[in-house]
C-alpha positions as CSV (number, residue, x, y, z in Angstrom):
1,X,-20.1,-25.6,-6.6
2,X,-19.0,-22.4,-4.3
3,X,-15.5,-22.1,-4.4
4,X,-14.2,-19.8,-1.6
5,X,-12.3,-16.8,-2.3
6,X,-9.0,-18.0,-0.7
7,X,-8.9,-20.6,-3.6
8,X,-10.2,-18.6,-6.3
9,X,-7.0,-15.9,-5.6
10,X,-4.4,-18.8,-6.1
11,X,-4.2,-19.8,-9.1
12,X,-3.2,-23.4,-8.0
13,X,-6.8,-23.4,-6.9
14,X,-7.9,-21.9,-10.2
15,X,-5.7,-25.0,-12.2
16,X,-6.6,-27.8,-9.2
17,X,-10.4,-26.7,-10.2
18,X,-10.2,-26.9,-13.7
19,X,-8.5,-30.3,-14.2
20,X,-11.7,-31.7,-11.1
21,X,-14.3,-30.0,-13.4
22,X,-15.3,-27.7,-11.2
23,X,-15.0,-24.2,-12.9
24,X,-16.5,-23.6,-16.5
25,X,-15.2,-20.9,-19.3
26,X,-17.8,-18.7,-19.7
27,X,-19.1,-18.4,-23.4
28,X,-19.0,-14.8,-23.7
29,X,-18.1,-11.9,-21.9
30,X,-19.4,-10.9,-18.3
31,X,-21.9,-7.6,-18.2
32,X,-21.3,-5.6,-15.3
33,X,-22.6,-2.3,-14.4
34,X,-21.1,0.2,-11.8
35,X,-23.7,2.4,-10.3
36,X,-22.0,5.9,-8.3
37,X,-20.9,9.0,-7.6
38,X,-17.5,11.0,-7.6
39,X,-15.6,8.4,-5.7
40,X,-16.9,5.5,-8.9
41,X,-15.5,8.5,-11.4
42,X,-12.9,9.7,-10.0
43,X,-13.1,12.9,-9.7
44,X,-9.5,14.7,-9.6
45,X,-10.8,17.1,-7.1
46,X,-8.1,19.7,-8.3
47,X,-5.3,17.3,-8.6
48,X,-3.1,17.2,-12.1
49,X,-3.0,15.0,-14.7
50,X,-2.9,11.9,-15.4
51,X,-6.5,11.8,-14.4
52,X,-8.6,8.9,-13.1
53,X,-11.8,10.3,-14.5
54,X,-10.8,10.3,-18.1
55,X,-8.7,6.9,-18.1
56,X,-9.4,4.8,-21.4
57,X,-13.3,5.8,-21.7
58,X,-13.3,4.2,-24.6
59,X,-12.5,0.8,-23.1
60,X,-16.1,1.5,-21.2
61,X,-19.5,2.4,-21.4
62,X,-20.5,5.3,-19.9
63,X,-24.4,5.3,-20.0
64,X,-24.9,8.7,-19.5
65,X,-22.8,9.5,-22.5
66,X,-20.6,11.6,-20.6
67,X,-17.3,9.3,-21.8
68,X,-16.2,8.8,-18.3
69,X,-13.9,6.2,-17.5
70,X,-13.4,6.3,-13.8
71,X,-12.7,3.5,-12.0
72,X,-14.3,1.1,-14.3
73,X,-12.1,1.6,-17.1
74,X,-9.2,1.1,-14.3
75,X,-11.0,-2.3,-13.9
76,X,-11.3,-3.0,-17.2
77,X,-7.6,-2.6,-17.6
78,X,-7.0,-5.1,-14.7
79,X,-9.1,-7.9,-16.3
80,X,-7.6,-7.2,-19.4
81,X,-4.4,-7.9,-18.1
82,X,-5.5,-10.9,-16.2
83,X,-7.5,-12.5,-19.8
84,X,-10.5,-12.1,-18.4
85,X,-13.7,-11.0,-20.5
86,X,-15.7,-7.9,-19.1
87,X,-18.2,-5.9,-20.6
88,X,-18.3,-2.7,-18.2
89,X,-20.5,0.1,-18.3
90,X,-20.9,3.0,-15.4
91,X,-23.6,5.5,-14.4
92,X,-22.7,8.2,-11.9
93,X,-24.1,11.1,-10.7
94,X,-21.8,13.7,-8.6
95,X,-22.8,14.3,-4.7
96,X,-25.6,11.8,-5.1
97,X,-26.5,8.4,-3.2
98,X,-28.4,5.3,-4.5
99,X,-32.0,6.9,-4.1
100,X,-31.0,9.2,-6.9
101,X,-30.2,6.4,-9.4
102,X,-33.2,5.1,-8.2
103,X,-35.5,7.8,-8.6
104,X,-33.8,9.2,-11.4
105,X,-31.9,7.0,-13.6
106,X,-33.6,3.3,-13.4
107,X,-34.9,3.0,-16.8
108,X,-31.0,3.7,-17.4
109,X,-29.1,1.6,-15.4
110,X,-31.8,-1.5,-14.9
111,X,-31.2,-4.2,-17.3
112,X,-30.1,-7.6,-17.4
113,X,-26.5,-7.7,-16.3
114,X,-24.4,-10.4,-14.7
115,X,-23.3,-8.2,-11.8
116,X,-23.9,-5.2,-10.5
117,X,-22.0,-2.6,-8.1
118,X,-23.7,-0.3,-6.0
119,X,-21.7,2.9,-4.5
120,X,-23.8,5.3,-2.4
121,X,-23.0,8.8,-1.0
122,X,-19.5,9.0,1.3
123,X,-21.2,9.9,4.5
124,X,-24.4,7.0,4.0
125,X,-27.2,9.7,3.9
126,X,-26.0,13.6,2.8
127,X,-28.7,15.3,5.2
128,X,-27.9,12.9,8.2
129,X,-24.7,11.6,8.1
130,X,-23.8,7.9,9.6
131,X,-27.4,7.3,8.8
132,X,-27.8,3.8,6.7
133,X,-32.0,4.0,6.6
134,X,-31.7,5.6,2.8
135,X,-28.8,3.2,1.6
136,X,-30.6,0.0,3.1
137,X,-33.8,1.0,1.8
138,X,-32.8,2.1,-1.8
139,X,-29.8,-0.6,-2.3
140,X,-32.4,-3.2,-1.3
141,X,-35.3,-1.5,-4.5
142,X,-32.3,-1.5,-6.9
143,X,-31.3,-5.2,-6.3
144,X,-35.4,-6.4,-6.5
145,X,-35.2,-4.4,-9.8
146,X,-31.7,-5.8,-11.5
147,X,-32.9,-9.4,-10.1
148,X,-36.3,-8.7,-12.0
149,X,-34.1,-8.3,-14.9
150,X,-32.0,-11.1,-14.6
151,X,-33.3,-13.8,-11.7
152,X,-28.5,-14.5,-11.3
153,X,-27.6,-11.2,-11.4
154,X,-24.7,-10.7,-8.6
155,X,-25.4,-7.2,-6.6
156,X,-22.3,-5.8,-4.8
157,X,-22.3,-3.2,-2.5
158,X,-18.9,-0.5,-2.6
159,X,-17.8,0.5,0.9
160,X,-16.0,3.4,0.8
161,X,-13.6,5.2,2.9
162,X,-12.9,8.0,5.7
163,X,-12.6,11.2,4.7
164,X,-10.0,13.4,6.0
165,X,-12.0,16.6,5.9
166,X,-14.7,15.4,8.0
167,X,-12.3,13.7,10.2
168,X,-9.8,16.9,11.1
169,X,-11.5,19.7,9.8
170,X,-15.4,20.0,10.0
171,X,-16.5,20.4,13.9
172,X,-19.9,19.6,12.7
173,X,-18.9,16.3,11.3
174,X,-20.0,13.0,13.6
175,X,-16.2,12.1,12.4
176,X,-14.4,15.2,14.0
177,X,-11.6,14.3,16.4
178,X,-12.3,10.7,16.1
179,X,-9.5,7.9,14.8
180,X,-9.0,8.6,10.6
181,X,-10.8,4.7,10.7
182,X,-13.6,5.5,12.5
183,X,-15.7,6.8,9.4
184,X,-14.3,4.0,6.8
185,X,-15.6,1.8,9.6
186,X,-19.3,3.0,10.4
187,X,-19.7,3.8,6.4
188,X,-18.9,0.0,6.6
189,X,-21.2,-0.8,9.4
190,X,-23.9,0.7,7.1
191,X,-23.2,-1.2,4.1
192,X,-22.6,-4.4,5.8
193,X,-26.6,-3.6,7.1
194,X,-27.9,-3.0,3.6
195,X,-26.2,-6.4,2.8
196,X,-28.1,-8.4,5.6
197,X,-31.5,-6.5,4.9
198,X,-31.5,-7.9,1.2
199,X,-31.6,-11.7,0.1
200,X,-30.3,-10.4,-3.7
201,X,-27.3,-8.4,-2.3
202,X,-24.4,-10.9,-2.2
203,X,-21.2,-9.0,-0.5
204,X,-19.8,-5.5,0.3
205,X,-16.5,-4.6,-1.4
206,X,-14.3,-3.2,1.3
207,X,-12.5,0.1,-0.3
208,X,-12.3,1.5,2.4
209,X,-10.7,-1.0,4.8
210,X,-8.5,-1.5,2.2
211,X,-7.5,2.8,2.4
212,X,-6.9,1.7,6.3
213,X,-4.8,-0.9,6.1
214,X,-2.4,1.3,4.0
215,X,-2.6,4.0,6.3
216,X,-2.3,1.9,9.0
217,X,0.5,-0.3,7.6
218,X,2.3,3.2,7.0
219,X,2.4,3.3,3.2
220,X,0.0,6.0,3.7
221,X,-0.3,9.3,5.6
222,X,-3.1,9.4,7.7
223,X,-3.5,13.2,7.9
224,X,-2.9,15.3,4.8
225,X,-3.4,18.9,7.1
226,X,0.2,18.4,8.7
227,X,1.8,17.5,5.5
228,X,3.1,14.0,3.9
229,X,5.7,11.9,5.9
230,X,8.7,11.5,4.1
231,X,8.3,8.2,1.9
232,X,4.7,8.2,2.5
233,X,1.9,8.7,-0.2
234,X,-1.3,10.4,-0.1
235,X,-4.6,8.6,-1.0
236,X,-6.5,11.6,-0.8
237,X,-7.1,14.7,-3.5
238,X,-6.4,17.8,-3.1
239,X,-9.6,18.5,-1.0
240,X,-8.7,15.7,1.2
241,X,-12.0,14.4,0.4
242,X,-12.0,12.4,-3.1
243,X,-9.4,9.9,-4.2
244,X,-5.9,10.6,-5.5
245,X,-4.3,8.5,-8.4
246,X,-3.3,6.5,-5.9
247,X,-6.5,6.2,-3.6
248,X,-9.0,5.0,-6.8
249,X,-6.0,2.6,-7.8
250,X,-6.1,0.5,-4.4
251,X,-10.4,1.5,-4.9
252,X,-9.9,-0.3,-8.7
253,X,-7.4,-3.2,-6.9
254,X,-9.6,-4.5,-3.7
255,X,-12.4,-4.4,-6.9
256,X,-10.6,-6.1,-9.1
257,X,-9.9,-8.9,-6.4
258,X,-13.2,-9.3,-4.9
259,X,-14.9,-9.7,-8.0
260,X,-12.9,-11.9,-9.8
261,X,-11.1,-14.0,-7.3
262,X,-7.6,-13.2,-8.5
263,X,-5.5,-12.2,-5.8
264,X,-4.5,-8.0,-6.9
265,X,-0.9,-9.3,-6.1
266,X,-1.0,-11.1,-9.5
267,X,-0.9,-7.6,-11.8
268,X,2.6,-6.9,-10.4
269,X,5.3,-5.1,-11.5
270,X,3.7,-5.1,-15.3
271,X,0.4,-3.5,-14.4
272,X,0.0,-0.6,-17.2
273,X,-2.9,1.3,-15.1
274,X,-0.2,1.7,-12.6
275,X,2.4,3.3,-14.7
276,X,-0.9,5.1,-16.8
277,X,-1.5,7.0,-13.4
278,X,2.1,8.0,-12.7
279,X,2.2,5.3,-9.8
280,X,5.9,4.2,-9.4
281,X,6.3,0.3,-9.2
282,X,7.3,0.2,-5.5
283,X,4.3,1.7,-4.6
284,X,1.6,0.0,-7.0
285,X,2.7,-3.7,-5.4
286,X,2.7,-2.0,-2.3
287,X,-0.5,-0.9,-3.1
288,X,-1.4,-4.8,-4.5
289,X,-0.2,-6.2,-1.3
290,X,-2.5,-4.1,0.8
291,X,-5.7,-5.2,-1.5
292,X,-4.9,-8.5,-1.2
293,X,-4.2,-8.4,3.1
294,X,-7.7,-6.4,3.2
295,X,-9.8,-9.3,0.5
296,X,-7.5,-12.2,2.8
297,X,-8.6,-10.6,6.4
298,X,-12.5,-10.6,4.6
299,X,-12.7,-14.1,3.9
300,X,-14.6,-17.2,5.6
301,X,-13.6,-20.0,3.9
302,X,-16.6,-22.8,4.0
303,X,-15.4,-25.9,6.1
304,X,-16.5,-28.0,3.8
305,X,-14.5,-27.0,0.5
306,X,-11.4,-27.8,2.6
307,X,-12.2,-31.7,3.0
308,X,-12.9,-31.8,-0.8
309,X,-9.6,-29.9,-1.5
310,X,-7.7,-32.5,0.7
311,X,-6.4,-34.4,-1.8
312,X,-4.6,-31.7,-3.5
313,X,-1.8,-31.4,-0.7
314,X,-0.1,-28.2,-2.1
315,X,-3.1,-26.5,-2.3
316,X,-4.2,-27.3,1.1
317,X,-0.8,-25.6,2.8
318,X,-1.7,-22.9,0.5
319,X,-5.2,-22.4,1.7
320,X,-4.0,-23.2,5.3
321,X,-1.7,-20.4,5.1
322,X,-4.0,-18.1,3.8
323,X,-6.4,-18.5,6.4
324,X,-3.4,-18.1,9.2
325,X,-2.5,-14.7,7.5
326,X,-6.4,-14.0,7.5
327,X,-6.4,-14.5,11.6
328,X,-3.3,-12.8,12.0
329,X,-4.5,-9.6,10.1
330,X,-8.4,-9.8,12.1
331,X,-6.3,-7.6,14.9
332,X,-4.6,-5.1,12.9
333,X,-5.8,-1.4,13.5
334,X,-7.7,-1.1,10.3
């Protein structure tokens, strides 16, 4: 049965569904694959350790045999924290989009995996930016070739997020002038598109609504060029283009919570990859709680899991809770 996500973050749902018989543990550990560039990495982008890119690469599998850890092995961390069982491997190429892995790498990356996660260049298409023709076309090729592999593989799409270079400082930039959430928003349009155009392709992860709700929620500057607000963090690098420590931790949190239903909230003030990257606890649950708002505001909870659920009273206020703060947070800025 299809349990929505608003159950599957609380882990009354996750107890409820185990004593109706509804969830299985799996036998052995879950293959999945991130496919990316710099922003999957983490490129530093001239920032100072700690760095994202070379975070526990030995708790991953870098398929280029570059021993990158990246975001993935911030992932891995997460599930390891949570119990879960992940087998994660990455394959990224710098300044590329998915018709490079495509045309490059796919006797790499395509095997039989339980999920997959596709990240494609930060502006859609590199030679016409806001353009989604390439990322439809070549998302769409990679998920007919992972589902040739394995006829359940889960394809995700990673939506990333606006970048503050193109937004204040490159005139020829579609982005120039415009709100700092108009890119993360159109680079979401354009993912979102891919999605529909491809029966295989099950979702799109939304890193970068997840970048505007901190911003907008004022955890975050929203313009590195006039300097940091006092008690305010920056999610960008250095060239106000990549992530910082903290921008690919909320990346590696809205992940970790939309693909295994635990709400990012539930790491808390333990988390090791938080304290690994130098991220003070105040700001990694702040951090949490703005995953978990961004994976709440995404979700459309099927009417028909509710009546089955009724009988479970606490877990009904639960869910109808959840799906008040979800309407709530449908009008916020980001």
């Amino acid at each position: 049965m299809t349990i929505p996500c608003s159950l599957r973050r609380s882990g009354t749902a996750i107890f409820a569904a185990f004593a109706l018989g509804g969830l299985a543990v799996p036998a052995s550990a879950t293959t999945i694959l991130f496919v990316g560039n710099s922003f999957t990495y983490g490129d530093p982008a001239g920032a100072k350790p700690p760095l994202v890119q070379n975070y526990r690469p030995d708790t991953v599998t870098d398929l280029n045999g570059l021993g990158i850890g990246g975001v993935p092995a911030l992932f891995k961390a997460m599930t390891m924290q949570a119990g879960l069982d992940y087998q994660v491997s990455l394959e990224t190429e710098p300044g590329s989009g998915l018709d490079f892995h495509y045309k490059n790498r796919l006797n790499t990356i395509v095997k039989p995996f339980d999920m997959v996660l596709l990240q494609s260049y930060s502006t859609l298409d590199g030679a016409k930016p806001g353009n989604p023709e390439t990322l439809i076309r070549y998302s769409g090729l990679l998920a007919n070739a992972f589902r040739e592999q394995n006829p359940d593989v889960d394809v995700r799409l990673t939506s990333t997020w606006s970048r503050a270079d193109l937004t204040y400082q490159n005139a020829n930039s579609p982005w120039f002038g415009k709100s700092i959430y108009a890119m993360a928003q159109d680079v979401r349009a354009g993912y979102d598109a891919a999605d529909s155009a491809s029966s295989i392709i099950s979702g799109v992860i939304p890193v970068g609504q997840a970048w505007s709700q901190a911003i907008a929620g004022g955890l975050a500057d929203a313009n590195p060029y006039d300097g940091i607000g006092a008690g305010q963090i920056n999610l960008w690098a250095p060239d106000s283009y990549h992530g910082s420590n903290y921008g690919y931790y909320l990346e590696a949190l809205t992940i970790f919570g939309n693909v295994t239903g635990l709400d990012p909230r539930s790491l808390g003030a333990d988390d090791y990859v938080a304290r690994d990257l130098g991220i003070d606890v105040a700001t990694a649950l702040a951090l949490q709680g703005f995953a978990a708002a961004q994976l709440d505001a995404e979700e459309v909870p099927e009417p028909g899991m509710l009546a089955m659920f009724a009988t479970v009273g606490g877990l009904l206020v639960a869910v109808r809770r959840r799906r008040g703060n979800a309407k709530a947070r449908h009008g916020a800025a980001a």
